[in-house]
N, C-alpha and C positions, 0 to 999 in steps of 0.2 A: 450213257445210252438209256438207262432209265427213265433220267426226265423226259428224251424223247422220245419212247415206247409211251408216257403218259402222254405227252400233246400227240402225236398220232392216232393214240386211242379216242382222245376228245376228240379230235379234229373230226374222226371217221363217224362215231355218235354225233356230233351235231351234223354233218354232212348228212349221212343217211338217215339217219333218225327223223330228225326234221324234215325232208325233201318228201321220207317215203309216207310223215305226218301228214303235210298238206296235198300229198297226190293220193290219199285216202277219204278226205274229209272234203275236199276240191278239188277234183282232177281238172273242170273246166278251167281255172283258173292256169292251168298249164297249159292244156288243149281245149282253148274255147271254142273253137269250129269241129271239134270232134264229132264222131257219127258214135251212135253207142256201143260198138264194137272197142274202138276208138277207147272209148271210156272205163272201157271193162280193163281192156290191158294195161292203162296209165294205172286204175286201181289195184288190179294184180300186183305192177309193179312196186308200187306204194308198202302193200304187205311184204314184199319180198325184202326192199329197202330196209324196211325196220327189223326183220328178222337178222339181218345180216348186219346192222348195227348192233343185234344183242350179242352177235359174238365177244365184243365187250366181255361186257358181262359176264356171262359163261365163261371165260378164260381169266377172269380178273383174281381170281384168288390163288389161281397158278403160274402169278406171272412170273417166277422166278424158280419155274419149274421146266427145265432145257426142253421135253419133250409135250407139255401142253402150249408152251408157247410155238414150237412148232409147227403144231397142226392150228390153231388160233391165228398165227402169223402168215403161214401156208396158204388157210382159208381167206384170207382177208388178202393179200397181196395176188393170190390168183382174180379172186374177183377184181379188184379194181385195176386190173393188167386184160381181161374178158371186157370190159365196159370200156376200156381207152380202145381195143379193137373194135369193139360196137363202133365206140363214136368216133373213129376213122373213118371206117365204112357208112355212116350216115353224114359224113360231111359234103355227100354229092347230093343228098338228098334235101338238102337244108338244115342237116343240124350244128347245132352248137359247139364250136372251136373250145371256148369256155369250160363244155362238161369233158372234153377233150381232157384238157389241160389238167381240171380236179383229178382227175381219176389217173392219168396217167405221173401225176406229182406222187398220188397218195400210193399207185402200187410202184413203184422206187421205193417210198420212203418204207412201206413192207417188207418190200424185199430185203432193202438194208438189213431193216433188224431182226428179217430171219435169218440172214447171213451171221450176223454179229451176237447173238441173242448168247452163246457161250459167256459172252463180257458180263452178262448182270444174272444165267440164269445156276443157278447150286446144282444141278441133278444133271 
């Protein structure tokens, strides 16, 4: 269970981490026909992405602590269970099946290991 509490945690840094990098730095290149409203909220988003990649982080030196992985695993598996409902509901709109898929693999595999997280954690 640990090894995979670490590739999930990578998994979830390079996914948002990265995503919410270049929708910071580039949003057009995501939303090239956007109006600048448009572009506010891709960047918005952008910062939000990465903060929630630094969950990481911030939980990384508790991972074998039953109650910070908890709210760590809690935090992270509700969001990306909130974004596979987003990207339901934008599937009539035109969106992406794909960010669908990410998001709803990655909050399963959350949830697991908030489920399971007693296996690897001491406290």
């Amino acid at each position: 269970m640990k090894k995979l509490l670490l590739v999930a945690f990578v998994l979830h840094v390079l996914l948002e981490g990265l995503v919410g990098v270049l929708l910071i730095v580039a949003p057009y290149k995501v939303a090239p026909h956007a109006d600048p409203l448009s572009l506010t909220f891709v960047i918005n988003y952008g910062f939000a992405a990465v903060t929630m990649a630094s969950v990481v982080f911030w939980g990384w030196s508790g991972r074998d602590n039953f109650r910070i992985m908890g709210v760590a695993l809690g935090i992270l598996a509700t969001f990306h269970t909130a974004l596979a409902a987003a990207s339901t509901m934008m599937l009539a709109e035109g969106g992406s099946p794909a960010v669908l898929v990410i998001h709803a693999v990655m909050a399963v595999l959350f949830w697991l290991l908030f489920a399971r997280r007693r296996q690897w954690c001491v406290d």
